[in-house]
C-alpha positions as CSV (number, residue, x, y, z in Angstrom):
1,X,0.0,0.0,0.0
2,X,1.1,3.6,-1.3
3,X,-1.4,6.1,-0.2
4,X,-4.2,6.4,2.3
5,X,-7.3,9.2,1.7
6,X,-8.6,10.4,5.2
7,X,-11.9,12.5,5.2
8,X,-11.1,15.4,7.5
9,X,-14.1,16.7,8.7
10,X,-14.5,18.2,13.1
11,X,-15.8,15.2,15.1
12,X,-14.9,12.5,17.4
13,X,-15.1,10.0,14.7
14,X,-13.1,11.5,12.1
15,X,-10.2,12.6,14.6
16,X,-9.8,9.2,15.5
17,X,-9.6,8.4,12.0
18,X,-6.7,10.9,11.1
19,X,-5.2,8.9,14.2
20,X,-6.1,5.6,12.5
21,X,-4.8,6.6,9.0
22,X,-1.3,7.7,10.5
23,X,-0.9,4.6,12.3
24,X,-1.6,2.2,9.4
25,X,0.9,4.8,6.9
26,X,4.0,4.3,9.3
27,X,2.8,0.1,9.4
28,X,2.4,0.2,5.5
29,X,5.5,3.5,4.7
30,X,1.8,4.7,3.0
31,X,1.6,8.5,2.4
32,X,-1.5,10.3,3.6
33,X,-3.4,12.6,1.6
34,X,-6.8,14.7,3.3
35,X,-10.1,15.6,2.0
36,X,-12.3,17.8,3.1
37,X,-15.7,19.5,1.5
38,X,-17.5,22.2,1.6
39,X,-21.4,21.4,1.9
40,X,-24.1,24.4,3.3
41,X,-27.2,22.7,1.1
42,X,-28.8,22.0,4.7
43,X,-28.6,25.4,5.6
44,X,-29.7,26.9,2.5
45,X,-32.5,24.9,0.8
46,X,-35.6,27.1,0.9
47,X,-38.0,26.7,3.8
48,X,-41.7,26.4,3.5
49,X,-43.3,29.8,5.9
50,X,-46.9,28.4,7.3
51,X,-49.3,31.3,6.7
52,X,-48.6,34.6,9.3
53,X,-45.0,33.1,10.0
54,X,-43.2,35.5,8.5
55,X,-41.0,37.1,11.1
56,X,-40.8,33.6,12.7
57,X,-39.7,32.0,8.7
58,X,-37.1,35.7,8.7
59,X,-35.4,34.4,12.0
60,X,-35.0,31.2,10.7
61,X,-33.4,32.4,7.3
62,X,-31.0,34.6,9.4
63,X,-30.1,31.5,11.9
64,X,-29.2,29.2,8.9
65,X,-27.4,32.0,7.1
66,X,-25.2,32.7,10.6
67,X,-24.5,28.8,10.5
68,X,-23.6,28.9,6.8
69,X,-20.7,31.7,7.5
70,X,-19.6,29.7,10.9
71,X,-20.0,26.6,8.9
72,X,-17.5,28.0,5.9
73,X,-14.9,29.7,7.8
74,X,-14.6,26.9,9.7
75,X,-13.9,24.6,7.0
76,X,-11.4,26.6,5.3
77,X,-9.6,26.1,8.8
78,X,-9.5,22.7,8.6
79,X,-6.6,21.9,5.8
80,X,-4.0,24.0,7.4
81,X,-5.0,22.1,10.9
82,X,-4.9,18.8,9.5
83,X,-1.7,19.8,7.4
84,X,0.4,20.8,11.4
85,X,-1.6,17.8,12.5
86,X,0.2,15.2,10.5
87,X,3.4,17.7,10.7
88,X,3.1,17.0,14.3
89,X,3.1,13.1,14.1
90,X,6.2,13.7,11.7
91,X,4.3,13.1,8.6
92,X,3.7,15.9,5.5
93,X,0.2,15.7,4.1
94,X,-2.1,17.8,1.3
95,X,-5.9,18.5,2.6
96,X,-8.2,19.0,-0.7
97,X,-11.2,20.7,0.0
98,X,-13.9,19.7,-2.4
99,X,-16.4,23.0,-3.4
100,X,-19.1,21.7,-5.2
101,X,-20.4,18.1,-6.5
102,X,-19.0,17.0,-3.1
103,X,-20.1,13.0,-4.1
104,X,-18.5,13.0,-7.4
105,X,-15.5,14.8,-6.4
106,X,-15.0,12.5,-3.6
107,X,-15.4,9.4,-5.5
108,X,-12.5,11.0,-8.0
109,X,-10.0,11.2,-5.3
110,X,-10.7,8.3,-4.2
111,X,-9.5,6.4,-7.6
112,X,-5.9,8.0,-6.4
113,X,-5.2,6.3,-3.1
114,X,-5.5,2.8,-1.9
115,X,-7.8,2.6,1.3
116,X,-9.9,5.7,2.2
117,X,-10.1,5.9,6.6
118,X,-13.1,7.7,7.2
119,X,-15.4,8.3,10.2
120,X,-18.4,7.1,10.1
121,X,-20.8,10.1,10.9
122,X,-18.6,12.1,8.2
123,X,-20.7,14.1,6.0
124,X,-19.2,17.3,6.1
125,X,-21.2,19.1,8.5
126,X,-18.8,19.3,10.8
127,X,-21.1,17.7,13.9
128,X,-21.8,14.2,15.1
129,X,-24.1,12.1,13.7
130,X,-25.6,9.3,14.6
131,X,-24.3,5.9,13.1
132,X,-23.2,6.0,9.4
133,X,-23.8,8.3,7.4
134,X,-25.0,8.9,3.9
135,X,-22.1,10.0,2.4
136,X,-19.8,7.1,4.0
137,X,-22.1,4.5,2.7
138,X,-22.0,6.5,-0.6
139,X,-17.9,6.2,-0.7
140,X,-18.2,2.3,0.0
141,X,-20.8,1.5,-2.4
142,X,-19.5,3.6,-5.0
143,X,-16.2,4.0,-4.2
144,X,-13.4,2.0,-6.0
145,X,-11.3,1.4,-2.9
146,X,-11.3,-0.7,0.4
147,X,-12.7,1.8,3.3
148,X,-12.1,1.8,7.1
149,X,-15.1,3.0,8.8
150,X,-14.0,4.1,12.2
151,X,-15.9,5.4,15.2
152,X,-15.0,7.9,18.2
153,X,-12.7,5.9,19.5
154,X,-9.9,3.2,18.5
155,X,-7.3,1.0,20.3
156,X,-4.6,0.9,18.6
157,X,-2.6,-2.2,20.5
158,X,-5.6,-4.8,19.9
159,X,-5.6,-7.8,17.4
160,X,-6.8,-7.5,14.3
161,X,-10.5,-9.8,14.0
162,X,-11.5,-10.9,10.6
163,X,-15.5,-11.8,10.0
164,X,-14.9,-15.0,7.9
165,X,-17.5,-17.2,6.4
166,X,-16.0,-18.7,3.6
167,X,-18.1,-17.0,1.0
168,X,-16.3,-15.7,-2.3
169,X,-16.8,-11.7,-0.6
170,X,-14.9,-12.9,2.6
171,X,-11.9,-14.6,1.3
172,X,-11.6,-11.2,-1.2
173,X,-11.8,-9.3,2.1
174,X,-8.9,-11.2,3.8
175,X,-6.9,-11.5,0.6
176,X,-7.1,-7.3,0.2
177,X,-5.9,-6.8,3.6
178,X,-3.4,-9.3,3.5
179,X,-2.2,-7.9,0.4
180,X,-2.5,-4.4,1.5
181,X,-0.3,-5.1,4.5
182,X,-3.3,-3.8,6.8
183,X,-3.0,-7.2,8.9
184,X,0.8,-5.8,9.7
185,X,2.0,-7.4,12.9
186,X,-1.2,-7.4,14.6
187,X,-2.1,-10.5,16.4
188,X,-5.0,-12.0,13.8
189,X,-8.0,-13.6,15.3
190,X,-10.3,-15.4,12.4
191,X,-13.6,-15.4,13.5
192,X,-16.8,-17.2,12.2
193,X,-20.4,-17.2,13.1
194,X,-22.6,-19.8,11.9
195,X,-25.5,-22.4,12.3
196,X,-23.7,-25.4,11.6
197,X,-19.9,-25.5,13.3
198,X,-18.5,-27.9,11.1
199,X,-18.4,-25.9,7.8
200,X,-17.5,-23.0,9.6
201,X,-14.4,-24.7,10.9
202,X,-13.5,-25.9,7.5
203,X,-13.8,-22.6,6.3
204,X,-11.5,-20.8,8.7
205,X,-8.7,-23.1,8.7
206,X,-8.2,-22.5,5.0
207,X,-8.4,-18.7,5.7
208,X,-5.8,-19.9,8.2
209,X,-3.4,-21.7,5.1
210,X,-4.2,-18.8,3.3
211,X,-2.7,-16.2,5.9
212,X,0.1,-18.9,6.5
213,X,1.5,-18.6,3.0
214,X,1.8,-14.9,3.3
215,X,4.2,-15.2,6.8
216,X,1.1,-14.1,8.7
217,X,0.0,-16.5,12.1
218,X,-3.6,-16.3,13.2
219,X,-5.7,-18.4,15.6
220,X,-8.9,-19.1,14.7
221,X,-12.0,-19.2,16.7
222,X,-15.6,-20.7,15.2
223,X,-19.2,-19.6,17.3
224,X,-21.8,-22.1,16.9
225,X,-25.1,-19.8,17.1
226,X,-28.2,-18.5,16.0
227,X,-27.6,-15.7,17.3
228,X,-27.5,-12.4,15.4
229,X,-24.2,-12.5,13.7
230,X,-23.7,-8.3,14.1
231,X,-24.3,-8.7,17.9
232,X,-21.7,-11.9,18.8
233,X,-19.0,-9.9,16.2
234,X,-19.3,-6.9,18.1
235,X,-18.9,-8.5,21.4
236,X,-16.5,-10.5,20.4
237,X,-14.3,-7.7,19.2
238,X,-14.9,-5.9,22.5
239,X,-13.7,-8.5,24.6
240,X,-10.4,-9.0,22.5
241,X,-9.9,-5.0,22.9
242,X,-9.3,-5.5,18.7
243,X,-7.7,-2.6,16.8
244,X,-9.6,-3.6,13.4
245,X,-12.6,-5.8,12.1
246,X,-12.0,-7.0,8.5
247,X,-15.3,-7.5,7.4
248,X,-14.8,-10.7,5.9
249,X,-18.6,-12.5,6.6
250,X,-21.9,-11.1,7.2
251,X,-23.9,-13.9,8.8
252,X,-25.4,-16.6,6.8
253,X,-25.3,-15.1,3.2
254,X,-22.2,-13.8,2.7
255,X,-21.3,-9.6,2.2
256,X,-22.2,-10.5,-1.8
257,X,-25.8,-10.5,-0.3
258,X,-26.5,-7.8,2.4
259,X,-23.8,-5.1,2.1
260,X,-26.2,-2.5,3.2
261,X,-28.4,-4.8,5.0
262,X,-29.6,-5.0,8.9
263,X,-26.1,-7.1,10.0
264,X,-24.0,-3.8,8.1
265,X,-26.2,-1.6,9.9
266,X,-26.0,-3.3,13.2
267,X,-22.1,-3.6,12.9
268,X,-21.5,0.3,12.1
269,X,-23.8,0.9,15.0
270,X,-22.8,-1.3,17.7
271,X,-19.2,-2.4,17.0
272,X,-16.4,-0.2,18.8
273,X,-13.6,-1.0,16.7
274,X,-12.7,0.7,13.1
275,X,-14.1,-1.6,10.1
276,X,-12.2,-2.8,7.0
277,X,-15.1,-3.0,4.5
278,X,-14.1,-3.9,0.4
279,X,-17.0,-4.2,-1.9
């Protein structure tokens, strides 16, 4: 891996992916490259007035206009900050900030790095948002890249967990990473959720041979449940404190089948360690 794309936007979860992206660089000898954007199309889309509302509608125009000008001065802030940033942690580092046609812009950078580290309420608004937002589920569905998805917080001495099921979208998963050198020298933990144990184990020891043959040890660890594979993951990768999930299975079906389904949705949600997600 050459190059990592951060999205540099003002909350918990994107700080702790600027952390994130640094770390992985010095593991990989990646460069870092920022992107920001410039997006005030919730603050000035027109409002409907009800009848006799008029001052009321007036005060509201002003409010979102005062937000726009905080919002905008304080994104042109946020290259040179990001820029000493990285210049603190040694590192030198372009921010783009993207002006208009933020999606397609974003999706153009994109095609020049090799993993994109994002947080996972980024949408430029420079505020926390709940879960994940549109726009990061726009970069991984549309994006040409492998993506991190990280939340507020990220340890960075954990093992690295890998979701595996066997399915033809979890061994591309594992091979990416491997490939990528995103495994590093993390202890590797291959996980598997499934119904019927014996599969599962099959499946994991190959994922095993295949780590093997690329100088990487892993132990392997197979969870015979019906449980709901997001929820056992996530606990899972709580109690080994991991650094990274590699989003290598998605319950029964495989990633192929439910990208943006309830078990994605559950895992951005619930799990408090930084997802590897390729598509």
């Amino acid at each position: 891996m050459r190059s990592i794309l951060v999205t540099v936007d003002d909350t918990p979860s994107a700080i702790a992916a600027r952390a994130l992206a640094v770390a992985l660089a010095r593991q990989c000898g990646a460069r870092v490259r920022g992107v920001t954007a410039l997006d005030v199309s919730d603050l000035e889309g027109v409002e409907a007035v009800p009848m006799g509302g008029a001052q009321f509608g007036y005060e509201r125009y002003r409010r979102r206009q005062e937000l726009a000008k905080e919002r905008r001065a304080r994104v042109a802030q946020l290259p040179e900050l990001f820029e000493r940033s990285l210049a603190e942690s040694g590192m030198q580092a372009a921010c783009t900030t993207i002006n208009a046609d933020i999606r397609a812009g974003l999706l153009r950078i994109v095609e020049t790095c090799d993993l994109v580290v994002t947080g996972r309420d980024t949408e430029f608004h420079l505020e926390p948002l709940e879960g994940v937002t549109p726009l990061v589920d726009h970069i991984i569905a549309k994006g040409s890249r492998p993506v991190v998805v990280c939340g507020p917080e990220w340890n960075e001495r954990g093992p690295v967990v890998v979701a595996y099921d066997g399915s033809a979208p979890s061994a591309k998963a594992l091979q990416i990473a491997a490939l990528m050198g995103v495994l590093g020298t993390a202890d590797v933990r291959i996980v598997s959720v499934s119904r019927e144990a014996q599969a599962a184990a099959a499946a994991v020891e190959r994922a095993r041979s295949f780590l093997d043959a690329h100088g990487v040890m892993a132990e392997v660890e197979v969870i015979e449940s019906t449980e709901h594979p997001a929820d056992l993951l996530a606990r899972r990768a709580a109690e080994m404190g991991a650094r990274l999930l590699v989003m290598g299975a998605f319950g029964h079906r495989g990633l192929g089948d439910i990208l943006f389904g309830s078990t994605t949705r559950r895992l951005f949600d619930r799990v408090p360690v930084p997802l590897f997600i390729y598509h």
